[in-house]
C-alpha positions in Angstrom: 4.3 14.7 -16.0 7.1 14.4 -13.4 4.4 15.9 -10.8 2.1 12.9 -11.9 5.6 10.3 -11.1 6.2 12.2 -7.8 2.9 11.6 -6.7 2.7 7.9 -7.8 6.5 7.4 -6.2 5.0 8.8 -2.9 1.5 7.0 -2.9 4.1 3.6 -3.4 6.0 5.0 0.0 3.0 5.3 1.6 1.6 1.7 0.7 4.8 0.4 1.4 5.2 1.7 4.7 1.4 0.5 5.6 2.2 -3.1 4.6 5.7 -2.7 6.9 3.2 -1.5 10.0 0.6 -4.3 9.2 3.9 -7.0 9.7 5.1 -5.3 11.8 2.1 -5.6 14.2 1.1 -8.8 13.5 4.8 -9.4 14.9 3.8 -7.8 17.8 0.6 -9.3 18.6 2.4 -12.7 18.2 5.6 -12.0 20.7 2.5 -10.7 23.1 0.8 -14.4 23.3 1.8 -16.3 26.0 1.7 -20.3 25.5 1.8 -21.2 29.4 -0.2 -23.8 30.4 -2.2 -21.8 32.4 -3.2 -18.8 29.4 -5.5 -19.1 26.8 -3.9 -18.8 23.2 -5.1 -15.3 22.3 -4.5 -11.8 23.9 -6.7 -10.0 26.1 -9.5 -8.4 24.0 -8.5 -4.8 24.4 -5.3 -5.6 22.4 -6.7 -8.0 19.6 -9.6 -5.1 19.4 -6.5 -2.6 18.5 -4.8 -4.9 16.7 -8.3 -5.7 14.5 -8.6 -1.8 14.2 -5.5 -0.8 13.1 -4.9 -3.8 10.7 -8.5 -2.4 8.9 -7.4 1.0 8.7 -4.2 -0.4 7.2 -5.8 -2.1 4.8 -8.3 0.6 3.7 -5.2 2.9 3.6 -3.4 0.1 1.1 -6.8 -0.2 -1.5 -6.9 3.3 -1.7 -3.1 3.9 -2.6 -3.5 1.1 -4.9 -6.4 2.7 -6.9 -4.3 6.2 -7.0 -1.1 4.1 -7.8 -3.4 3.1 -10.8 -5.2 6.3 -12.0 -1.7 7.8 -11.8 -0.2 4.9 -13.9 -3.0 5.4 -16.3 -2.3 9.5 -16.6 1.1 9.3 -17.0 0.3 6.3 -20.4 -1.6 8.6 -21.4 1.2 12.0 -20.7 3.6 9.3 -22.8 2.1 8.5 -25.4 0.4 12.6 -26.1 4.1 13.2 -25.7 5.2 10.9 -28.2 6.2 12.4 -31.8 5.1 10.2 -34.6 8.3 10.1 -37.3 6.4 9.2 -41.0 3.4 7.7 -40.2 5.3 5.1 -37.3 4.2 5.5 -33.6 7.2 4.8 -31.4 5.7 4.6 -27.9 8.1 4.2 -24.2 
């Protein structure tokens, strides 16, 4: 059972630190525009293909977590409540 809490704890790290590098490259790609008159609003296409790429990988990264954040919630329920003495018939669940 505490395996099954590491592992969620660490698959929350990880999600956590893909969100952090999807800000933090949106960030980035917005400090890299340049407004003068003279340049188009957008970067060149070598960057916003990088940024596009990463940002997807990101993002697959995040909806797997989130489905192993989920199986693991459901395993450890189901750890709780196997674990649970029942006292006379009452079911006293965390």
């Amino acid at each position: 059972m505490i395996t099954s809490y590491g592992a969620m704890q660490n698959a929350i790290l990880a999600r956590n630190i893909a969100t952090s590098q999807m800000v933090q490259n949106s960030s980035q790609m917005l400090s890299a525009v340049s407004f003068g008159n003279s340049q188009p609003l957008r970067p060149s296409f070598a960057q916003a293909d990088c940024f596009e790429l990463q940002n997807k990988a990101n993002e697959t990264k995040i909806s797997v977590l989130n489905k192993w954040i989920e199986a693991l919630e459901k395993k450890l329920a189901g750890d709780i409540k196997r674990s649970t003495p029942k006292y006379g018939g009452v079911d006293y669940q965390a």
